[in-house]
Backbone as JSON Lines, residues from 0, in Angstrom:
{"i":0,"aa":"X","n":[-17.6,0.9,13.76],"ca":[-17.55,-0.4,13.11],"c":[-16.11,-0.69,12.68]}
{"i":1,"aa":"X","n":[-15.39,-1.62,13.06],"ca":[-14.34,-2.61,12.74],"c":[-14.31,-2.41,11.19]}
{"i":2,"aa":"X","n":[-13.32,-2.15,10.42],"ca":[-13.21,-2.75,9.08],"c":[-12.86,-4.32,9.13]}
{"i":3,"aa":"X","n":[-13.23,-4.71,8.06],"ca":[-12.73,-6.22,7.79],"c":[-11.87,-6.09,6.98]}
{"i":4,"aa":"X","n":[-10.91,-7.52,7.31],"ca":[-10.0,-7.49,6.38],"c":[-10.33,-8.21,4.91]}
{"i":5,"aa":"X","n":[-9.32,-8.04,3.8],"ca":[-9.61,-8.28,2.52],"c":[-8.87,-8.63,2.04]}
{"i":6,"aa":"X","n":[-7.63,-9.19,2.37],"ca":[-6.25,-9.48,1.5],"c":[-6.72,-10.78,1.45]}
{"i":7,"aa":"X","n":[-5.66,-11.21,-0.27],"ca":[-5.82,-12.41,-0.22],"c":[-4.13,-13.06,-0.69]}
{"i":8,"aa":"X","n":[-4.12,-13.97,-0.67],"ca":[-2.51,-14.38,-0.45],"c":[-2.17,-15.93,-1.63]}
{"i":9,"aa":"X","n":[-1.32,-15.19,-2.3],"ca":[-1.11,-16.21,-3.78],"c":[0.25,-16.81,-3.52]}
{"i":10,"aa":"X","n":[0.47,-17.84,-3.83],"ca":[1.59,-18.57,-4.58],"c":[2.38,-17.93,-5.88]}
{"i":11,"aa":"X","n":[3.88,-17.44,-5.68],"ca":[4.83,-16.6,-6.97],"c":[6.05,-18.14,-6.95]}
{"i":12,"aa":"X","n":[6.89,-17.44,-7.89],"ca":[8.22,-18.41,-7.87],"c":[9.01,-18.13,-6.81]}
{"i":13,"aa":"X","n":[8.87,-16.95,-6.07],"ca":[9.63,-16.45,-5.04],"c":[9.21,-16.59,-3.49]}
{"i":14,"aa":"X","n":[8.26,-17.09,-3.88],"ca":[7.78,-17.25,-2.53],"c":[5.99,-17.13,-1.95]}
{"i":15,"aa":"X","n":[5.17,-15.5,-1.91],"ca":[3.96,-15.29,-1.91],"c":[4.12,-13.87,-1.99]}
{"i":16,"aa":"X","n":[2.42,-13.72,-2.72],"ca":[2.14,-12.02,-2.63],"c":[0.85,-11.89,-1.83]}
{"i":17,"aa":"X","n":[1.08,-10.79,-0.97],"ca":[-0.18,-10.59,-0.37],"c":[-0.61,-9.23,-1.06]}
{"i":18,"aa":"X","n":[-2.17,-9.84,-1.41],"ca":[-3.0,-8.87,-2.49],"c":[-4.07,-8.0,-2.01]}
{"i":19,"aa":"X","n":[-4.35,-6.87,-1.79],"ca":[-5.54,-6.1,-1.45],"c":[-6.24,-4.94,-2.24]}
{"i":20,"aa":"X","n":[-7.39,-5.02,-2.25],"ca":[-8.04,-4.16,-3.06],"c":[-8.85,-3.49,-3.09]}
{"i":21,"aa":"X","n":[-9.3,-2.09,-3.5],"ca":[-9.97,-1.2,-3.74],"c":[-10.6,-0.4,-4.8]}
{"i":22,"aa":"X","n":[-12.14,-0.47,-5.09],"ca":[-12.15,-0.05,-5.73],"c":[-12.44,2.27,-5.85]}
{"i":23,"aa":"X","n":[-12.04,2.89,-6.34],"ca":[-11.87,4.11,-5.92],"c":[-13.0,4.64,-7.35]}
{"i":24,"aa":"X","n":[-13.91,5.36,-6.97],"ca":[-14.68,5.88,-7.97],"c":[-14.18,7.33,-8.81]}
{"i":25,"aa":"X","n":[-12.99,7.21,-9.26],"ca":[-12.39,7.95,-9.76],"c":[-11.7,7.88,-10.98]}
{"i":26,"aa":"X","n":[-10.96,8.42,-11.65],"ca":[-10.38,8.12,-13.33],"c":[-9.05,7.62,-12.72]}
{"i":27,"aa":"X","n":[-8.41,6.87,-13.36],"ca":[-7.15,6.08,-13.26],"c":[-6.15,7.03,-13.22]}
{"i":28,"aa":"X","n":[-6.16,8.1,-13.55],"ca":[-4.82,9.1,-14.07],"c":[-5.08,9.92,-12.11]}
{"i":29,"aa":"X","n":[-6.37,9.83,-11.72],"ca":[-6.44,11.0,-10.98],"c":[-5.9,10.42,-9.12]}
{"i":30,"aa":"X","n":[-6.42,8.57,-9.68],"ca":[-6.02,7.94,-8.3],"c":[-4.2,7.26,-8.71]}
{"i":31,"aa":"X","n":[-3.74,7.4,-9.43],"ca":[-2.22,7.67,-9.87],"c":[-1.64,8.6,-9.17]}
{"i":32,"aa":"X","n":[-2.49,10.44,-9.51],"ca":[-1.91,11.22,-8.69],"c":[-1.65,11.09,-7.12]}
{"i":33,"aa":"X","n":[-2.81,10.48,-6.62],"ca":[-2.75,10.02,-5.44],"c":[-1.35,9.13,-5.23]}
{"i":34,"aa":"X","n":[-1.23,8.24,-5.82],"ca":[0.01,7.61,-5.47],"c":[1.55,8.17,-5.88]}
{"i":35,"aa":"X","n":[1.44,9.33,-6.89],"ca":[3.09,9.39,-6.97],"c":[3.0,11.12,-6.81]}
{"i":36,"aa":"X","n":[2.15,12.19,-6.57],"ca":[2.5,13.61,-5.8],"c":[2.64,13.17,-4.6]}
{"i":37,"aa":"X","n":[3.86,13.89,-4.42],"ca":[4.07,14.22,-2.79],"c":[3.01,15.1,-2.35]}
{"i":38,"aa":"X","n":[2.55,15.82,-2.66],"ca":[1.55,16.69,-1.88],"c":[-0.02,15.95,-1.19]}
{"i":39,"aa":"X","n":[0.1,14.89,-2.89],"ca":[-0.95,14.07,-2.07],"c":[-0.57,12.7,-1.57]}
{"i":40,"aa":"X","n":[0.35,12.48,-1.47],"ca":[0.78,10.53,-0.65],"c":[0.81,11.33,0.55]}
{"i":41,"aa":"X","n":[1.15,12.45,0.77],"ca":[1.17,13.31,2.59],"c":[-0.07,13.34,3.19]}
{"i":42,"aa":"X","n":[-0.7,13.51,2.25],"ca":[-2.52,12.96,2.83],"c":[-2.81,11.8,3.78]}
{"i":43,"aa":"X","n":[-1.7,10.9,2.9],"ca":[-2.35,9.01,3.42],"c":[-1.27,8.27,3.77]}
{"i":44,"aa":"X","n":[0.16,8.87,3.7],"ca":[0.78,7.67,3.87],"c":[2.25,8.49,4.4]}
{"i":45,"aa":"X","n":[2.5,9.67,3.64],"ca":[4.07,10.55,4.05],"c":[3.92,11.4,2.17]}
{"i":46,"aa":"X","n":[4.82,12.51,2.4],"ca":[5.59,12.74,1.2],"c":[6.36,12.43,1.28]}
{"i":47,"aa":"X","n":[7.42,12.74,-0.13],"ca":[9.03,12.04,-0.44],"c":[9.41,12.81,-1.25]}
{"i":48,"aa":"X","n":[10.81,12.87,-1.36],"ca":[11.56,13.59,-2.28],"c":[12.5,12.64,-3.24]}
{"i":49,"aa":"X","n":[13.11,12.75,-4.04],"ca":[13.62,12.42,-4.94],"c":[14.95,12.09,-4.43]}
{"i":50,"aa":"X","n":[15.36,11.07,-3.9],"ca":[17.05,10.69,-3.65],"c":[18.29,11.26,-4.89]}
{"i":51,"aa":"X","n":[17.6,10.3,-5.77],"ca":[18.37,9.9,-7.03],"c":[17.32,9.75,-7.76]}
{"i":52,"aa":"X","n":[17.98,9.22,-9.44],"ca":[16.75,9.23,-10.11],"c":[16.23,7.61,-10.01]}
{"i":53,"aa":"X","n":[16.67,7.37,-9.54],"ca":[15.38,6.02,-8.78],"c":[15.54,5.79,-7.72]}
{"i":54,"aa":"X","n":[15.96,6.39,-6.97],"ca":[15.96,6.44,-5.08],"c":[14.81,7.49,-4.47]}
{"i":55,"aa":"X","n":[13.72,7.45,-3.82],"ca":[13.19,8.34,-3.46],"c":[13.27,7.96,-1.56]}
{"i":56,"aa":"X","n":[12.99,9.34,-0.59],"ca":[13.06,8.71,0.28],"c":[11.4,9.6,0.8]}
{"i":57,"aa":"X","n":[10.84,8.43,1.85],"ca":[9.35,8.65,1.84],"c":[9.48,9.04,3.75]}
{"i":58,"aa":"X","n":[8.52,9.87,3.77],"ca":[8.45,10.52,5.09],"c":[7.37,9.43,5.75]}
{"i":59,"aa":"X","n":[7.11,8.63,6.95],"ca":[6.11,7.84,7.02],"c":[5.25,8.4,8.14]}
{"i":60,"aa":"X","n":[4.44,10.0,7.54],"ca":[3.92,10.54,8.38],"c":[3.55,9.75,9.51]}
{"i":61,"aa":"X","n":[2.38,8.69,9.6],"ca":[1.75,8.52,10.28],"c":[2.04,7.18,11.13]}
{"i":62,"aa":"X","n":[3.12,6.92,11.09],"ca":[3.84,5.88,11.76],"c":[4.6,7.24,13.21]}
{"i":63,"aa":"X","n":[4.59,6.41,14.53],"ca":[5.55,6.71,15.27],"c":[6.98,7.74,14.97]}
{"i":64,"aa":"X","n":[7.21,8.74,15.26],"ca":[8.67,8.99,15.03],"c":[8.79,9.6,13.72]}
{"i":65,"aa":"X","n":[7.65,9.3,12.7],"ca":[7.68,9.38,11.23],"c":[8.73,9.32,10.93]}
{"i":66,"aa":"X","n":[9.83,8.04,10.66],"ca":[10.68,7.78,10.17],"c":[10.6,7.56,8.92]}
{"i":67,"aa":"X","n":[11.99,7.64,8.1],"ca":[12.07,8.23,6.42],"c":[12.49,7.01,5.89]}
{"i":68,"aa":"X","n":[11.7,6.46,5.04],"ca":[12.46,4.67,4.39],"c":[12.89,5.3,2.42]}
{"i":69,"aa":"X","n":[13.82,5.0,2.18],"ca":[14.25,5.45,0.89],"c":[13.76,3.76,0.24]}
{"i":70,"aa":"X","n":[13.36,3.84,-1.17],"ca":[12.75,3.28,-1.8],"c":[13.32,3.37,-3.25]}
{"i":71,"aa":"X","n":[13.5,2.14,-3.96],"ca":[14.0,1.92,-5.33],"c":[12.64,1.85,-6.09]}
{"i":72,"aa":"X","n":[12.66,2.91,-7.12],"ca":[11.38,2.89,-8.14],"c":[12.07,1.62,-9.05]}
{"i":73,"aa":"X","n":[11.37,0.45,-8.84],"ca":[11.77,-0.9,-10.14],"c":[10.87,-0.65,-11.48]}
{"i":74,"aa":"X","n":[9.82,0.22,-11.44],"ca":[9.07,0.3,-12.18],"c":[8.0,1.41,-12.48]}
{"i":75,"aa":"X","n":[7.99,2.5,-13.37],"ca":[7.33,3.37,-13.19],"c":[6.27,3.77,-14.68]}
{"i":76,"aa":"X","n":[5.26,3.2,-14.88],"ca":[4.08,2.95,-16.04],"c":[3.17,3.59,-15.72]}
{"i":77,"aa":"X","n":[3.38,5.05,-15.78],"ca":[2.25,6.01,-15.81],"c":[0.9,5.52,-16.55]}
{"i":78,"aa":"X","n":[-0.59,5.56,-16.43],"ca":[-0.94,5.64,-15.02],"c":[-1.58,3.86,-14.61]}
{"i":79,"aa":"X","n":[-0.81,3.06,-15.11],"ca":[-1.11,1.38,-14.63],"c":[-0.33,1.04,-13.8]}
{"i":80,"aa":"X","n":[1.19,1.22,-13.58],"ca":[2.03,0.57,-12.79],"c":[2.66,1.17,-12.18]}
{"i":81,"aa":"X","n":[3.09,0.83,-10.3],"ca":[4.12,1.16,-9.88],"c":[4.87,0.22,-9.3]}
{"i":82,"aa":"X","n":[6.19,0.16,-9.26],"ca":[6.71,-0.77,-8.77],"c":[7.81,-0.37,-7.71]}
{"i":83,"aa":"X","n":[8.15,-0.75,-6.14],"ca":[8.98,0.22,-5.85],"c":[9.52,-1.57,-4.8]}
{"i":84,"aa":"X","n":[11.33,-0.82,-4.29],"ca":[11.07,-1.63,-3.19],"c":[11.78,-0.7,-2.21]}
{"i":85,"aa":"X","n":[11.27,-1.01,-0.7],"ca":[12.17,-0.51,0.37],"c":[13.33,-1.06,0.14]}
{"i":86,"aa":"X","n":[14.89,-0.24,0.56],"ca":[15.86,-0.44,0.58],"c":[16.59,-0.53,2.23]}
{"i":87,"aa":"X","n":[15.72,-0.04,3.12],"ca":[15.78,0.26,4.45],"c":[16.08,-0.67,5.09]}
{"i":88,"aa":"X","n":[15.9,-1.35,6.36],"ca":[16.07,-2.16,7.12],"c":[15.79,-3.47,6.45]}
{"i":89,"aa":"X","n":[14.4,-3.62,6.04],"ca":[13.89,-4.61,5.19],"c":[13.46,-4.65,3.82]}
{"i":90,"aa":"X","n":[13.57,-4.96,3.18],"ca":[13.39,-5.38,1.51],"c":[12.36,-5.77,1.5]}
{"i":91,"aa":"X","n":[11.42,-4.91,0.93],"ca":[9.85,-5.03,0.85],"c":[9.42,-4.94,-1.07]}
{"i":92,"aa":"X","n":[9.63,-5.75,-1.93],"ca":[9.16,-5.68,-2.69],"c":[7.04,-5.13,-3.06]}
{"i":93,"aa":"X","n":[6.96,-3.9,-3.85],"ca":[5.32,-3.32,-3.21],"c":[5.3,-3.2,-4.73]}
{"i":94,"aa":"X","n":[3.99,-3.53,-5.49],"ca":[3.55,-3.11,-6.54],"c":[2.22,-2.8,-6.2]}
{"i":95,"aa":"X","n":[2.26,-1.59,-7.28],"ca":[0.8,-0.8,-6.93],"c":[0.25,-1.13,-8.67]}
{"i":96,"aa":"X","n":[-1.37,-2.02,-9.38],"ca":[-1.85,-1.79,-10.34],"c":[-2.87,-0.72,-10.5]}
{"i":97,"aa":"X","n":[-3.31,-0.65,-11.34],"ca":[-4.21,0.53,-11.72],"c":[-5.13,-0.13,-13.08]}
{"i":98,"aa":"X","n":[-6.1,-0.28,-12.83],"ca":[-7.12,-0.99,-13.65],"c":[-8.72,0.35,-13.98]}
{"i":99,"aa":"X","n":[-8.61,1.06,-15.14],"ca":[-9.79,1.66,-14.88],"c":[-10.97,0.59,-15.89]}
{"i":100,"aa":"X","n":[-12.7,0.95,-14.93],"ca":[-13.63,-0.21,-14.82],"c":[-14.99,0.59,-15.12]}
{"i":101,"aa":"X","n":[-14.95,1.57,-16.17],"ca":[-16.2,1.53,-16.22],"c":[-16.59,3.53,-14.9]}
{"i":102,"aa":"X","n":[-15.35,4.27,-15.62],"ca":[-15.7,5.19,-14.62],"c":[-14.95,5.14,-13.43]}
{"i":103,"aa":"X","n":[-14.5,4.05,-12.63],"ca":[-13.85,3.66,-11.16],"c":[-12.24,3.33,-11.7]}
{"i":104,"aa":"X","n":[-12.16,3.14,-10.97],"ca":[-10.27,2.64,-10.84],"c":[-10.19,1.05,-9.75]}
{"i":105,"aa":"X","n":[-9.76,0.27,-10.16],"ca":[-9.32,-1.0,-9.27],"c":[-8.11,-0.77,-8.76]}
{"i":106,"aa":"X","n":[-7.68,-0.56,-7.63],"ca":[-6.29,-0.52,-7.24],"c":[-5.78,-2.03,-6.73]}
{"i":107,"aa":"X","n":[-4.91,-2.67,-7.02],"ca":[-4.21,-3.72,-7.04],"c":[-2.91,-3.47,-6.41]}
{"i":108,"aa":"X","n":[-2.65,-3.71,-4.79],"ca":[-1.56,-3.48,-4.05],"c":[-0.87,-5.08,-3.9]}
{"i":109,"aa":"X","n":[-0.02,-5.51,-4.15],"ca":[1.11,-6.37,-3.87],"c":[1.87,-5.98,-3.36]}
{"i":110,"aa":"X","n":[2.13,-6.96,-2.08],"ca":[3.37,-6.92,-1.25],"c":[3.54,-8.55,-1.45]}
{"i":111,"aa":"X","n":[5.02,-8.64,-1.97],"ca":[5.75,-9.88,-2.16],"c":[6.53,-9.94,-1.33]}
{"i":112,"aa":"X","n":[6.42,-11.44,-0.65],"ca":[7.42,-11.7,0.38],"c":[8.02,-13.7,0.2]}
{"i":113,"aa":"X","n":[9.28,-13.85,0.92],"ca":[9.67,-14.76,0.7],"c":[9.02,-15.59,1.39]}
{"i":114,"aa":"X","n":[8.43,-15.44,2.53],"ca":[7.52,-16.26,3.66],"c":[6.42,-15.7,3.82]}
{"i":115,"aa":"X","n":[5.51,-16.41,4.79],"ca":[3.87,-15.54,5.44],"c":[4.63,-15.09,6.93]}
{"i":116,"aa":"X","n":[5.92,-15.22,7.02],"ca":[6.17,-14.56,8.56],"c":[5.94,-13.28,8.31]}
{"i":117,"aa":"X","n":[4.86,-12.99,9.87],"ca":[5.01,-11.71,9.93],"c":[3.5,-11.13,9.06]}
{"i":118,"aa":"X","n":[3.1,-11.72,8.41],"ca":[1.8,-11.57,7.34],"c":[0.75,-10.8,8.3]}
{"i":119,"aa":"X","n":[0.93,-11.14,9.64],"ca":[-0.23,-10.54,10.76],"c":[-0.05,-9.65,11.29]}
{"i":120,"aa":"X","n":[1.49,-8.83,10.75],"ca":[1.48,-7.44,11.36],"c":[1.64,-6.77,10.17]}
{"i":121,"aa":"X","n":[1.46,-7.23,8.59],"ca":[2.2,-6.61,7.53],"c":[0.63,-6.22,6.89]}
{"i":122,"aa":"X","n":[0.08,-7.32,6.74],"ca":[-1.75,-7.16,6.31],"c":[-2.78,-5.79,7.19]}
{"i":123,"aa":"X","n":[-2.4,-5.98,7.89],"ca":[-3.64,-4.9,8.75],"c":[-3.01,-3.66,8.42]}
{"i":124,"aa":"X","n":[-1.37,-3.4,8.38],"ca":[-0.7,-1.65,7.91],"c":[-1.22,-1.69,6.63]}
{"i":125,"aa":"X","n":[-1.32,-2.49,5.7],"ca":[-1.79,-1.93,4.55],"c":[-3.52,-2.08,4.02]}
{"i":126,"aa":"X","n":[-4.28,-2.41,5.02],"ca":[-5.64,-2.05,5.02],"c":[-5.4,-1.09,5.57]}
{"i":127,"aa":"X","n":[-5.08,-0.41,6.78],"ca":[-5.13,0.58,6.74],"c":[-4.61,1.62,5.96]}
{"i":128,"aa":"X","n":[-3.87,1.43,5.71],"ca":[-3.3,2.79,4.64],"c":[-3.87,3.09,3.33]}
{"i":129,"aa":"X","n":[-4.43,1.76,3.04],"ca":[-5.14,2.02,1.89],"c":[-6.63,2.34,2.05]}
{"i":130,"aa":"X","n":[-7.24,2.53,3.13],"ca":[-8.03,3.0,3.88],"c":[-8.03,4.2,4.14]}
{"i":131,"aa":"X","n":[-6.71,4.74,4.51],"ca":[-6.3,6.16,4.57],"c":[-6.25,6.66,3.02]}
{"i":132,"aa":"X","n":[-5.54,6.1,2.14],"ca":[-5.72,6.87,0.82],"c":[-7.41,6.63,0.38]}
{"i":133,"aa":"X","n":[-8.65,6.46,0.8],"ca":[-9.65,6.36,0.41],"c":[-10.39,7.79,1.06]}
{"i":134,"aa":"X","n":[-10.16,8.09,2.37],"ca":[-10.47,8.8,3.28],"c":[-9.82,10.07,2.63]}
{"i":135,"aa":"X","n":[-8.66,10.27,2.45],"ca":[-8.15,11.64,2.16],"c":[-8.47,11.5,1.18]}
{"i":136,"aa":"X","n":[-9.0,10.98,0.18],"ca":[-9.42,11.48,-1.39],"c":[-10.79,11.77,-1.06]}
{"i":137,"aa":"X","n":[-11.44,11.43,-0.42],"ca":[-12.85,11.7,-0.01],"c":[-13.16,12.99,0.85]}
{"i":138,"aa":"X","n":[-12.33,13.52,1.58],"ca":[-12.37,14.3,2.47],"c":[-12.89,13.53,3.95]}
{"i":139,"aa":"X","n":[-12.99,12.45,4.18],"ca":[-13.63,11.55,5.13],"c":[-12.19,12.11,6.48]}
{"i":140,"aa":"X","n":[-12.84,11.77,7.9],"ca":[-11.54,11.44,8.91],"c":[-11.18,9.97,8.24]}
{"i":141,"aa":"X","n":[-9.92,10.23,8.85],"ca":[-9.18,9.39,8.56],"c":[-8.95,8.55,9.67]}
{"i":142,"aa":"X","n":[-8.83,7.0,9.27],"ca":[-9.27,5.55,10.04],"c":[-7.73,6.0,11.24]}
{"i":143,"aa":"X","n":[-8.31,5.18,12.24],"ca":[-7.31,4.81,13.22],"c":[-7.01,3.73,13.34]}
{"i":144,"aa":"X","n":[-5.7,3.34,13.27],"ca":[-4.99,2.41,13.13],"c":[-5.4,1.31,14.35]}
{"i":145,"aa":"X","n":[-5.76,1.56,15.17],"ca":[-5.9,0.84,16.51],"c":[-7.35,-0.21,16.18]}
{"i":146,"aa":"X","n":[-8.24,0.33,14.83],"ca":[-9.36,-0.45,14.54],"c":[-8.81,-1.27,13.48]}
{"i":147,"aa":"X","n":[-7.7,-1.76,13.15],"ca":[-7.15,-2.67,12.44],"c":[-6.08,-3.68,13.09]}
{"i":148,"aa":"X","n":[-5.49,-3.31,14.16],"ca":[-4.77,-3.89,14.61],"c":[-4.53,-4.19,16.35]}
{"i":149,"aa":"X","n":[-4.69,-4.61,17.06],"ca":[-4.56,-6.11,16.57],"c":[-5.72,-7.21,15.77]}
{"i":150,"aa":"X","n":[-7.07,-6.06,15.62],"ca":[-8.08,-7.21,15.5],"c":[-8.22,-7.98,14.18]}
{"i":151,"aa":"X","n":[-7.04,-7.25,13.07],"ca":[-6.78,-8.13,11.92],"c":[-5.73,-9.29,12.08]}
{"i":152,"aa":"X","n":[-4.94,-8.84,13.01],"ca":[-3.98,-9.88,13.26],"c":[-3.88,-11.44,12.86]}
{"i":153,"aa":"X","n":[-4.98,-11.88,13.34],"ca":[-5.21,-13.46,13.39],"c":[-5.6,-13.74,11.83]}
{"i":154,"aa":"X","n":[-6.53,-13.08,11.13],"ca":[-7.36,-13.3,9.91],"c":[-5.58,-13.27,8.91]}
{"i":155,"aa":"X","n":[-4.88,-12.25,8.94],"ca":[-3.69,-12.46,8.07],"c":[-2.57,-13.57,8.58]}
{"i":156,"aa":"X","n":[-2.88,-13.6,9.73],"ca":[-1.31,-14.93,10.26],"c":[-2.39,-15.83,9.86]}
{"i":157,"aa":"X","n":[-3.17,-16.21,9.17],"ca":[-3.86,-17.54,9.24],"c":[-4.22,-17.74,7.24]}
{"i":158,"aa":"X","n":[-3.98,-16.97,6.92],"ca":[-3.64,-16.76,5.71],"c":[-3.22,-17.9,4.56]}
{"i":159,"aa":"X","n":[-3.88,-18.76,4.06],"ca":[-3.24,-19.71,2.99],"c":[-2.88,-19.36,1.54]}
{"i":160,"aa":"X","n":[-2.08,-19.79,0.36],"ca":[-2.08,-19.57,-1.14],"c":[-3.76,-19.64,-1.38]}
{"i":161,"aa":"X","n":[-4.29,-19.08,-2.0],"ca":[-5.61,-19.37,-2.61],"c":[-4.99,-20.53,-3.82]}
């Protein structure tokens, strides 16, 4: 079965954020760890090491080539907020929230961008990945990228402000 996609796409002063979400049946501190140990982001997404003390650079296991993108921590609010941006080729402003609900955790991923160009190849990498961090916390296989893309393609290039 196809996942569906789930992002939804807002109006900022800067331009738009594309928003996706999950909820993870876990304590907020424990799906945190998930996002800032290296031992476990290598699960779902790459580890990283520490550049500087706000430069980290991230291994992108599961991309091609696993090429290494170094990343500016803008914001680091143990266990509600992360805020980081690529410094690499492209300037990817990414905030990660953390909402606990009753036992679960809401994860709140933002990717801010100045345009929707590109929204149809940028939306489906991060259902999947956040798909992948659901799977490796579960012990589940982990999704293949090829069931997100291209068949999310169209649903994110078609994308309006809510």
């Amino acid at each position: 079965m196809e996942p569906s996609p789930s992002g939804t796409l807002r109006s900022t002063d800067a331009g738009f954020a594309l928003e996706l979400t999950r909820t993870i049946d876990a304590s907020r501190e424990d799906v945190w760890a998930s996002l800032t140990e290296s031992p476990r982001t290598a699960l779902w997404f790459g580890p990283w090491e520490r550049v500087s003390e706000s430069v980290v650079r991230v291994t992108m296991r599961f991309e091609e080539g696993e090429p290494a993108s170094d990343m500016t921590i803008e914001a680091c609010e143990p266990p509600s907020r992360l805020a980081l941006r690529t410094i690499d080729e492209m300037e990817w402003p990414l905030e990660v929230r953390l909402e606990e609900k009753g036992g679960s955790t809401l994860l709140v991923l933002v990717h801010s961008c100045a345009s929707t160009d590109g929204l149809g190849d940028i939306g489906p990498g991060w259902e999947y990945y956040l798909d992948m961090l659901i799977a490796s916390r579960e012990g589940a296989p982990l999704p293949n990228f090829d069931d997100y893309y291209p068949s999310q393609q169209e649903y994110y290039s078609s994308l309006r402000p809510r």
